[in-house]
N, C-alpha and C positions, 0 to 999 in steps of 0.2 A: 461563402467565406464571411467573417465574421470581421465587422469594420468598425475597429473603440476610436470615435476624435477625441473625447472628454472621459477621463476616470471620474471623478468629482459632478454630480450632479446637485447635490445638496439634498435630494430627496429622502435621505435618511436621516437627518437631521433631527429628527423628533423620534426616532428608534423604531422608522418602521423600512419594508423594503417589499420590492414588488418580483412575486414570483417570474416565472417564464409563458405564464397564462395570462399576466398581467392584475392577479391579487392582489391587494397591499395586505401584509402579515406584520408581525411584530416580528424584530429581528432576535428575538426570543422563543418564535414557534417551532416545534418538533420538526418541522423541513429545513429549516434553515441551519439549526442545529445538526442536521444529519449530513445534509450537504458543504454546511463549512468542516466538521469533521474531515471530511473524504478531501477537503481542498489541502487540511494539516498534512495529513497523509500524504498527499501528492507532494508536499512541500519536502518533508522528511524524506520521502525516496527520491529528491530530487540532491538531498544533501548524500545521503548514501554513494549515489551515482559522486560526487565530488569528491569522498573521498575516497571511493575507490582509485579515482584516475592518479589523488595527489599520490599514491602509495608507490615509494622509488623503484624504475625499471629496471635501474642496474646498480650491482652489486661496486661496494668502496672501488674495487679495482678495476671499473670501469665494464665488467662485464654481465649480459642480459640476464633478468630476477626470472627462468622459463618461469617461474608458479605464477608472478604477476601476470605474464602476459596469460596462462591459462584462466587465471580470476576472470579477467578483464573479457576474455573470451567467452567464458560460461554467461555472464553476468549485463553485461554493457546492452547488450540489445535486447534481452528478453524484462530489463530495469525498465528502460525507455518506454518498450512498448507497453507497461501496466502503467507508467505514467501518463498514456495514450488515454487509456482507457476508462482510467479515474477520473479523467475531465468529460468521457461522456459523461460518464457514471456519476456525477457533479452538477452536469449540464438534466441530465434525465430528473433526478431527484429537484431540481429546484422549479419543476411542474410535475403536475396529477397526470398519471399514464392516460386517462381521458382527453387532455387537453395537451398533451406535445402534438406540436406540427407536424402533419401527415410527412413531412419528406425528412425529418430529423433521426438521425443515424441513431442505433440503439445497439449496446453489447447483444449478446445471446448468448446460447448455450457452447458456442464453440468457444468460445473465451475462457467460458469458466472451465470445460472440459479443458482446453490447453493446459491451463495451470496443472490440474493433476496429471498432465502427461508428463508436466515437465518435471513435476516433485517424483512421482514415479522413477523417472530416467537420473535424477540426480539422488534418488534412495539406493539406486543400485549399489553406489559404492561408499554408503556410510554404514558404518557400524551402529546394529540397535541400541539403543538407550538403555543403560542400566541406573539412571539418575534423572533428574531433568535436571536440564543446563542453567547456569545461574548469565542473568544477561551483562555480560562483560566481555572484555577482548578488545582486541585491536579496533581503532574508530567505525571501519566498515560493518561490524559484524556487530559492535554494540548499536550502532545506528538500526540497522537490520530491526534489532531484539524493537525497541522504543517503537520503531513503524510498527511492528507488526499489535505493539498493542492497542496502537492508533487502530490499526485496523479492525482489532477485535469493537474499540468505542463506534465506528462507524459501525459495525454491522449491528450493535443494541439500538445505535439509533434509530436504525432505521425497521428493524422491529418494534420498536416502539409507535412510530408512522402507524404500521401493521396492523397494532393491537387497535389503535382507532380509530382503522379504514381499512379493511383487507384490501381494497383495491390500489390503498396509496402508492406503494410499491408492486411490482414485477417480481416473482417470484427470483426470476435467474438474478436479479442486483443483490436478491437476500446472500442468494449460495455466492455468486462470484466473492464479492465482501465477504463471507466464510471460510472460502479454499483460502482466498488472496493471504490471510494470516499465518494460515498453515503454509503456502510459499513461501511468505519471508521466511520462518521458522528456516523450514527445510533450507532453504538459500543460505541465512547464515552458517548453517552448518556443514555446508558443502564449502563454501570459501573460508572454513575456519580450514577443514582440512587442505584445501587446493594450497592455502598459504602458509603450509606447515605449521601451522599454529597449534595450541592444545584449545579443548575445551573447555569450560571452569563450570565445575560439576557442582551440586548440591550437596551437602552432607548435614544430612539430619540431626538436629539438634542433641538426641541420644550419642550420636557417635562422633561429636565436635568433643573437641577439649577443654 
């Protein structure tokens, strides 16, 4: 278990910061950048998750919103749990796959596999796309859109790691950061529908008015 007495140490003070290997790096290097990235991200799905719950249970006349409670239901634990997993995923990236501690917990391939099971099982009941979706709607679902571009900047970043160290990264951190985008994606889109919402489509320049 991880024991903080002191946030504030002063050791960054001159704009450097020491890995989980115990490097000092510029708090400007391609790891730190990658791994503050994934902290944004965790931050943002951590607002998502907020307003989904503030979203009213019950209707004026005092009776139950079913769609909220289905959102809430689709949504609420599988949120939580990528918020798990991003602080590995946070904790991992902020050392060299060589140097994490032999007993230090790491995702794997069954996480990332998760994700496409679940966009899988929640494609079932969306209608294919004849547009691509413009990122707007209701707070939950534009929050959604903003994470998941987060997501997309984590996972260059940490290609970028890639390009100058193939071993920096762990191949499953590239793809999990990959699916995870395409998740949110699909997510918003299924709680656009669960909340009887509409979608806000695109229309191409030619055919605006």
């Amino acid at each position: 278990m991880v024991r903080i007495t002191r946030v504030h140490t002063g050791g960054g003070d001159a704009g450097e910061t020491s890995l989980l290997t115990g490097e000092r790096v510029s708090k400007a290097h391609p790891r730190v950048e990658a791994y503050g990235a994934v902290d944004e991200l965790n931050a943002l799905i951590g607002i998502v998750r907020m307003e989904l719950e503030r979203i009213p249970r019950t209707h004026r006349d005092g009776g139950e919103r079913a769609t909220v409670r289905r959102a809430l239901n689709i949504a609420r634990q599988p949120l939580e749990t990528v918020q798990q997993e991003l602080f590995d995923v946070g904790a991992e990236l902020a050392g060299t796959p060589a140097g994490l501690p032999a007993k230090m917990g790491l995702i794997g391939s069954e996480q990332a596999d998760r994700l496409v099971d679940e966009m899988d099982t929640w494609n079932e009941g969306l209608k294919p796309l004849e547009s691509f979706i413009l990122p707007a709607g209701s707070a939950v679902v534009a929050t959604l859109h903003l994470a998941r571009t987060v997501a997309r900047r984590c996972e260059r970043g940490v290609c970028r790691l890639r390009e100058e160290d193939e071993a920096a990264v762990r191949d499953v951190v590239v793809a999990y950061l990959n699916r995870l985008s395409d998740w949110l994606f699909v997510l918003s889109r299924v709680l656009t529908l669960t909340l009887d919402e509409d979608e806000v489509l695109w229309t191409p320049i030619g055919k605006r008015d």
